[in-house]
C-alpha positions in Angstrom: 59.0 76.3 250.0 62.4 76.6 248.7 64.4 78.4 251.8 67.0 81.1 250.7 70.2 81.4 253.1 72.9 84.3 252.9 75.8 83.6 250.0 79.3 84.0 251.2 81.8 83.5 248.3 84.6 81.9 250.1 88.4 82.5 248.4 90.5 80.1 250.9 92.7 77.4 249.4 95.6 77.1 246.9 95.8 79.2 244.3 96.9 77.3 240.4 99.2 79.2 238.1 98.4 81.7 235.5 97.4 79.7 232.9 97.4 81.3 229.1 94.4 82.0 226.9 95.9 79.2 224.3 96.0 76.7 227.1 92.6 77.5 228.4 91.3 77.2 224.9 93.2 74.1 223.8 91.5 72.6 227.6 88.2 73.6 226.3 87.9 70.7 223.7 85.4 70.2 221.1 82.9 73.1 220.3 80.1 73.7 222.5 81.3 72.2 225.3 81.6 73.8 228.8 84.3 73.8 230.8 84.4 74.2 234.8 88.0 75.9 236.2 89.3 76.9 239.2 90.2 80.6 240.0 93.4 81.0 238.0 94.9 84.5 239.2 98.1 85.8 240.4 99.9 83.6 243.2 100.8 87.3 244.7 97.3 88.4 244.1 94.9 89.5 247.1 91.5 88.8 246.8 89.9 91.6 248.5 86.0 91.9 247.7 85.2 92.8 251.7 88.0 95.8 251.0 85.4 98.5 249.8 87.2 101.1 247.6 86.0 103.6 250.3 87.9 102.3 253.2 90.9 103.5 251.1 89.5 106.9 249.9 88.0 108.0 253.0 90.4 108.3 255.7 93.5 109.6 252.7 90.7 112.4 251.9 89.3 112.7 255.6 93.7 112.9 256.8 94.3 115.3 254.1 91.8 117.6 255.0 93.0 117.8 258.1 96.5 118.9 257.6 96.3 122.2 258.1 95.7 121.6 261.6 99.7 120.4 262.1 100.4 124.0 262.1 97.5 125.9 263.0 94.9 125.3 265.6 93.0 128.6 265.5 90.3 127.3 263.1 90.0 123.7 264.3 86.4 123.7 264.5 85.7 124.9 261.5 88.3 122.6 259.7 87.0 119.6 261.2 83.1 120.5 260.0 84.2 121.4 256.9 86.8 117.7 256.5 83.3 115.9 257.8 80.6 118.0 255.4 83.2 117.2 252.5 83.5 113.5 253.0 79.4 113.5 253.4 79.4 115.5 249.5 81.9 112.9 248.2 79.7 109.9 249.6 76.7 111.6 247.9 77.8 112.3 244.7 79.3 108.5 244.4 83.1 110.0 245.2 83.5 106.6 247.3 81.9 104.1 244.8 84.0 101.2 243.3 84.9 102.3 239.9 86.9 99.6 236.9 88.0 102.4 234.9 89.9 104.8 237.6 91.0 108.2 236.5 91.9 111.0 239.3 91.6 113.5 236.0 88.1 111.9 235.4 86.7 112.8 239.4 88.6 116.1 239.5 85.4 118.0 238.2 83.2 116.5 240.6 85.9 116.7 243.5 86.6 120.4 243.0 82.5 121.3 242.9 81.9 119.6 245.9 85.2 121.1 247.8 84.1 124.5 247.1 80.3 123.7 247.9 81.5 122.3 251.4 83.7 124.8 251.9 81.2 127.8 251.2 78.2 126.3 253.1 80.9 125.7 256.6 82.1 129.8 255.8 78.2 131.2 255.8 77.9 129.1 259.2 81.5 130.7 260.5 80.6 134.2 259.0 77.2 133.9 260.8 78.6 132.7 264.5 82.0 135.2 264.4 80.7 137.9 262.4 84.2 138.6 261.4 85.4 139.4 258.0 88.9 138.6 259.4 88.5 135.4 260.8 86.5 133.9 258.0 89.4 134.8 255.5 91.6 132.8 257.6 89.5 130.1 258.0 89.0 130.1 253.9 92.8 130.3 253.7 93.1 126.9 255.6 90.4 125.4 253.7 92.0 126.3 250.2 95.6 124.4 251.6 93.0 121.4 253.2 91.0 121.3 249.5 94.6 121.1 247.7 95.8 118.4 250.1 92.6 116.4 249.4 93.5 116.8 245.6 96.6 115.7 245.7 96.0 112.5 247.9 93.5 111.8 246.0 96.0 112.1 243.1 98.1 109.5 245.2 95.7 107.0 246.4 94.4 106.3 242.3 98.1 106.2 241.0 98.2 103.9 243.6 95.4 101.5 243.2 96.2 101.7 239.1 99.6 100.1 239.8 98.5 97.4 242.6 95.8 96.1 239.7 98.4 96.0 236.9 100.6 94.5 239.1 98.2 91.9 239.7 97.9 92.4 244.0 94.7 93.5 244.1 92.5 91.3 241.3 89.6 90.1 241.6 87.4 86.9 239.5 85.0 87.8 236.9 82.4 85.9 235.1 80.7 87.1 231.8 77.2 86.4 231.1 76.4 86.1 227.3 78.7 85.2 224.4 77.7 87.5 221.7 80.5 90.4 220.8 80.1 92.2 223.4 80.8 89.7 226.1 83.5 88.6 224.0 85.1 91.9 223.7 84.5 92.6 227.4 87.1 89.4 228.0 89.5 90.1 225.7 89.6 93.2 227.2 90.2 91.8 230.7 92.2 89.2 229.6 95.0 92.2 228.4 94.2 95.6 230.5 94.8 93.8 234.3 94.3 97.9 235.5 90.5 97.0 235.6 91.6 94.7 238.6 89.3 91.6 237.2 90.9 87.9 236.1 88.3 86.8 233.7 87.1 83.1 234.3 85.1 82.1 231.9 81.4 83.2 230.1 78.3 81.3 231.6 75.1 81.4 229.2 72.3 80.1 228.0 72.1 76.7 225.4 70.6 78.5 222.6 74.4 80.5 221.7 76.8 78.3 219.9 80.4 79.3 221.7 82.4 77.3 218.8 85.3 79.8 218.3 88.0 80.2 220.5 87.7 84.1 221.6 84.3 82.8 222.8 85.9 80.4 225.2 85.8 79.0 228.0 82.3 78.4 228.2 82.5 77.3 231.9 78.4 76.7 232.4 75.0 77.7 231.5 72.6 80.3 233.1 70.9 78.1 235.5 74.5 76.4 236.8 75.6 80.2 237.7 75.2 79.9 241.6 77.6 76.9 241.3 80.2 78.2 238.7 80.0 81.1 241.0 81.6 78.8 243.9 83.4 76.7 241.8 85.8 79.6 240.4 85.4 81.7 243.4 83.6 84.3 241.7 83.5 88.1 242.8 82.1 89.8 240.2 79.4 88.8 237.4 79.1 91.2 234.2 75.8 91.4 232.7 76.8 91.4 228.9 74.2 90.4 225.7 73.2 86.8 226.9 69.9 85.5 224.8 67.1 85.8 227.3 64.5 87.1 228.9 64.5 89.9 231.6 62.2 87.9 233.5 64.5 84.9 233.7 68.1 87.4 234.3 66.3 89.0 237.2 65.5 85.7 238.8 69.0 84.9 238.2 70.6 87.9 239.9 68.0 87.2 242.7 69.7 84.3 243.6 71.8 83.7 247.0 75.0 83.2 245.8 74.9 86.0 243.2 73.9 88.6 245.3 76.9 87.7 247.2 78.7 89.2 244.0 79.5 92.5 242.7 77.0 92.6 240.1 77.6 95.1 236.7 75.7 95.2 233.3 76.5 96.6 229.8 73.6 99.1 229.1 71.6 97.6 225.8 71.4 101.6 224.6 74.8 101.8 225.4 75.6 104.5 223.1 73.4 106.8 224.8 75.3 108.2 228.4 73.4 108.8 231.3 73.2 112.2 232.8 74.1 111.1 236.3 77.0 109.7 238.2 80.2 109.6 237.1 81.0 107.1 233.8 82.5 104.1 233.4 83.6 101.8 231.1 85.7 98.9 230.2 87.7 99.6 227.5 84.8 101.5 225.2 82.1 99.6 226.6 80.2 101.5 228.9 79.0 99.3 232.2 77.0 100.3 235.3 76.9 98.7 238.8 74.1 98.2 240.0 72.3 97.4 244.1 72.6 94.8 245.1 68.5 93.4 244.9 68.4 92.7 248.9 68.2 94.5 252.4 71.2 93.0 254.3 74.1 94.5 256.0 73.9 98.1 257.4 70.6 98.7 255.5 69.2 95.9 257.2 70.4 96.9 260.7 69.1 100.7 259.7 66.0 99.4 259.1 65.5 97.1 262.2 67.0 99.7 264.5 63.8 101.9 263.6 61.6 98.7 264.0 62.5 98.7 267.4 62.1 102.0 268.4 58.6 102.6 266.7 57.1 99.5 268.2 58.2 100.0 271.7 56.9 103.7 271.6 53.6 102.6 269.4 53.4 99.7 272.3 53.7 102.7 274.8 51.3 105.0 272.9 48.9 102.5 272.6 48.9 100.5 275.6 45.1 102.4 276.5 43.2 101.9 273.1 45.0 97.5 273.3 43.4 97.4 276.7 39.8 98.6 275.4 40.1 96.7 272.3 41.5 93.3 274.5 37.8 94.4 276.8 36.0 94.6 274.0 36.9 90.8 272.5 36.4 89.4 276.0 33.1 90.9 276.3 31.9 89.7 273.3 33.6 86.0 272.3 34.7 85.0 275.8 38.1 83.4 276.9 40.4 84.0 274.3 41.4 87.7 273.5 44.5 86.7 271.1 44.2 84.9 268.1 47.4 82.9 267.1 48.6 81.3 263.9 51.4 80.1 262.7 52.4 82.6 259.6 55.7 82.0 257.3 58.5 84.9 258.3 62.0 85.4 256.7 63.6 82.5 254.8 61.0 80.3 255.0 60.4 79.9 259.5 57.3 79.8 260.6 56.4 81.9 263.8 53.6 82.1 265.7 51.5 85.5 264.6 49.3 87.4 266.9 45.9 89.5 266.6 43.0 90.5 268.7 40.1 87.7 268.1 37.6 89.1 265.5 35.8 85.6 264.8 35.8 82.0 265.6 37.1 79.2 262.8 35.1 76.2 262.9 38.4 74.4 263.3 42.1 74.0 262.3 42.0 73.2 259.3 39.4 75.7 258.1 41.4 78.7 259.9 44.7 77.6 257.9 43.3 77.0 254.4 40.6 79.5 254.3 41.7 82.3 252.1 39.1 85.3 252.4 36.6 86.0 255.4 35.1 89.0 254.1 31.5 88.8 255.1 31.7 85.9 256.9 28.6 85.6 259.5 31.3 84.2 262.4 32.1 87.9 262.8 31.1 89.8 265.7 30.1 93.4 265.8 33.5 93.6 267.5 35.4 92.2 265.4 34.0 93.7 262.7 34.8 97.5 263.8 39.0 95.5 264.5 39.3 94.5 261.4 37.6 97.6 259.5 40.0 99.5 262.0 42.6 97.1 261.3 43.5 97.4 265.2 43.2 93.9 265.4 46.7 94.1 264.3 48.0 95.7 267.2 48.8 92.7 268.9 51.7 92.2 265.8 53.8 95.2 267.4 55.3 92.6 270.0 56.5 90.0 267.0 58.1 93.1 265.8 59.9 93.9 268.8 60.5 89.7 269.0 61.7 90.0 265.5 59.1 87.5 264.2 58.1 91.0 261.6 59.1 94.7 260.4 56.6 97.3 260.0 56.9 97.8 256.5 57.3 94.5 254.6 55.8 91.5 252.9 52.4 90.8 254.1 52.6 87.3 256.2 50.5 84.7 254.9 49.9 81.2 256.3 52.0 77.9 255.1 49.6 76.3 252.9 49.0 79.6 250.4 53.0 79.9 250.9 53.7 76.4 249.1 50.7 77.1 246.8 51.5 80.6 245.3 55.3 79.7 245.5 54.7 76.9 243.2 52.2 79.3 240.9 54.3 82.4 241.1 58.4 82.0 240.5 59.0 85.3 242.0 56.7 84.9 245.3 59.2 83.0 247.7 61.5 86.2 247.0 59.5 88.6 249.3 61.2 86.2 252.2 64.2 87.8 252.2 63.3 90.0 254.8 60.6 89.7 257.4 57.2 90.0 257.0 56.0 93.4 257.9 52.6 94.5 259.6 51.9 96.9 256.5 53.4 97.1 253.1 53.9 99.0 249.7 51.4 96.3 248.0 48.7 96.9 250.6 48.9 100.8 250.6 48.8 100.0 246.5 45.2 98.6 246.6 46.6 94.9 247.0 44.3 93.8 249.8 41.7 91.2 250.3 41.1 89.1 246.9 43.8 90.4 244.7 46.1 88.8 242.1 49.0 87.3 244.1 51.7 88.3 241.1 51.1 92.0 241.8 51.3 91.4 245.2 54.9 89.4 245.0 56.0 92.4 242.4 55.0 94.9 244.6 56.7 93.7 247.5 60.1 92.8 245.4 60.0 96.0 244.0 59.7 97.3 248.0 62.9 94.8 248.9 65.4 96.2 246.2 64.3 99.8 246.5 64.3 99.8 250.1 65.1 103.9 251.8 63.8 104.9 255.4 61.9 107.2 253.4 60.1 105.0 251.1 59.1 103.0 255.2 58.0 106.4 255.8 55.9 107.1 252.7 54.1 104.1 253.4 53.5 104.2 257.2 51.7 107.3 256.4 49.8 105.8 253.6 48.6 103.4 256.4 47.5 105.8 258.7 45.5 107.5 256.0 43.9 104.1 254.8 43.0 103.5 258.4 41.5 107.2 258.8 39.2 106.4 256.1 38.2 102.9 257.5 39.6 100.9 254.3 40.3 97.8 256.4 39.1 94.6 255.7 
């Protein structure tokens, strides 16, 4: 099984001169062929991919708000809900998002609506606690100087961040997928307008498209040498242009280690039509979108494994009585042996050892590791039978949770030999190890149990991975609890 690690796109050593379009396109050589080059940007420029454009915007507009306060302290509470609610509006309505095309004149709509919306929902809490018609004027008078001062720093911090990109300080290396006008338009666009804070470094794509002229150069690799042009030119961002294949094959691309690491941004294909959400943005004309990043890492991740922890040690709490008459039960009725272990395959690829209630016997090793379905089988006890129809025979499974073997909602586990088998059937199955296995899951609650095609099972289970909300762990936790009200275990 091909074992995934975490990307990181390193940027240390020295950095070449800016080198010309000519030159680059005189270094390219004969038509068709690909060249490989190092990251060419400014020698003053500062790579800055971990500086999220929030950690700018946030604490100007969080300070701003706040001003008031200097000179009058009589509405501090207020002020300070309102500066917090305000921030939380901006983060919602993609205030705080990294944007190419940055216009102050652009957000103004959106920054004045949610201003006023924090600011009305903070007075109907003050008018409701004081009950003074007095005291909330003067707390809206503040709040109209604190909404100003956030407009103008907000004025300040994009003037600001326009002129460090054209200045070349803050830059940051792009690769273009495709070579068909758009791509090529996309990098002559970079290559003049530095305020989109991207040094273009070359197209990647696939063999089929000829790039013989020389506004279609440098051709630096093809689509399945991405991961190492990505290292080779230090690359931060990867634009999604009109390369020549399949969606299947670009989301198995973007799936990749190395270029999730990456900001990732496409050019919609009915570009002409604008979506009704978000603010736009474009490079040049061409419209592009960023999208999520198709993994649960970094503060998702420790959101989600925060509330692993806490449900299993209260489930493990909660149902400490009904373990001990279920661990009873199996001694009772098989013997020695209440907990049935096996080795299961977890994130990346490690094996761990997985834990159940015994509900039958295997004949031997072998048999228990290569044996795909046991519906039926005559090994099973009357006990077992009522665990697994139950599915309590799971219980057990709470502990690797709290070990950090699994996750409640994930992947199902499945054992090493059906691992290496469907990986090398199904390209997109060793994907679903990108997290940990999880004691339910979205494809299980979907109908995906028991003898089911293992494609819909890996989509499903993708599909759960780069959609992940604490919500959607929510939805199906309680689509668990209803499939094991109505006895639809195995």
């Amino acid at each position: 099984m091909v074992q995934e690690q975490s990307a990181t796109v390193h940027s240390a050593g020295a950095v070449p001169r800016q080198r010309a379009p000519q030159e680059q396109a005189a270094d390219a050589g004969s038509a068709g062929s690909t060249l490989v080059m190092p990251y060419t940007g400014s020698p003053n420029a500062h790579r800055t991919r971990s500086l999220r454009a929030w950690m700018l915007a946030m604490p100007v507009d969080l300070c701003a708000y706040l001003i008031p306060l200097t000179w009058n302290q009589d509405y501090w509470k207020g002020v300070i809900v309102a500066a917090l609610v305000t921030v939380g509006a901006f983060g919602l309505g993609g205030l705080y998002a990294g944007r190419r095309h940055i216009s102050f004149l652009d957000e103004l709509p959106s920054l004045c609506v949610r201003l006023l919306a924090a600011a009305a929902v903070v007075a109907i809490i003050a008018a409701e606690r004081h009950d003074s018609v007095e005291y909330v004027g003067g707390f809206l008078r503040i709040v109209a100087v604190s909404s100003l001062s956030v407009l103008a720093g907000r004025a300040v911090t994009r003037k600001a961040v326009i002129v460090a990109r054209r200045r070349r300080w803050v830059e940051h290396s792009a690769i273009v997928l495709g070579g068909g006008p758009v791509a090529i338009e996309l990098a002559r666009l970079l290559r003049r307008y530095p305020q989109y804070g991207l040094h273009f470094a070359g197209f990647v794509d696939v063999g089929s498209t000829a790039h013989d002229q020389r506004e279609s150069m440098p051709l630096i690799g093809r689509l399945d040498e991405l991961e190492e042009m990505i290292r080779l030119v230090r690359c931060e961002v990867v634009i999604i242009a009109d390369i020549d294949c399949s969606d299947a094959a670009l989301l198995r691309v973007a799936r990749l280690p190395r270029v999730m690491g990456c900001d990732l941004w496409v050019v919609p294909k009915l570009r002409e039509f604008r979506a009704h959400h978000g603010l736009p943005d474009h490079i040049g004309a061409i419209p592009v979108t960023r999208v999520n990043q198709p993994s649960l890492t970094g503060p998702r991740w420790a959101i989600k494994r925060a509330s692993d922890i806490l449900l299993a040690s209260a489930a493990l709490a909660l149902l400490s009585p009904l373990m001990l008459v279920c661990a009873l039960a199996t001694r009772l009725e098989g013997g020695p042996g209440i907990l049935f272990r096996q080795q299961r395959i977890g994130r990346y690829g490690k094996p761990f050892q997985l834990l159940k209630f015994r509900s039958m016997a295997p004949d031997d090793d072998r048999d228990q590791q290569t044996t795909w379905s046991v519906a039926g089988d005559p090994r099973v006890g009357p006990v077992g039978r009522v665990l697994r129809r139950t599915s309590l025979d799971e219980l057990p499974q709470l502990w690797n949770i709290l070990r950090g073997d699994m996750t409640i909602v994930g992947p199902r586990p499945e054992r090493p030999f059906f691992v290496d088998q469907f990986t090398a059937d199904y390209p997109d199955y060793a994907m679903r190890h990108r997290v940990p296995v999880g004691l339910t899951g979205l494809a299980q609650v979907s109908g995906l149990r028991g003898d089911t095609p293992i494609s819909d099972r890996a989509r499903f289970d993708n599909y759960y991975i780069e959609n992940w909300s604490l919500w959607l762990d929510v939805k199906v936790i309680l689509r668990t609890v209803a499939e094991v009200l109505r006895g639809g275990g195995r």
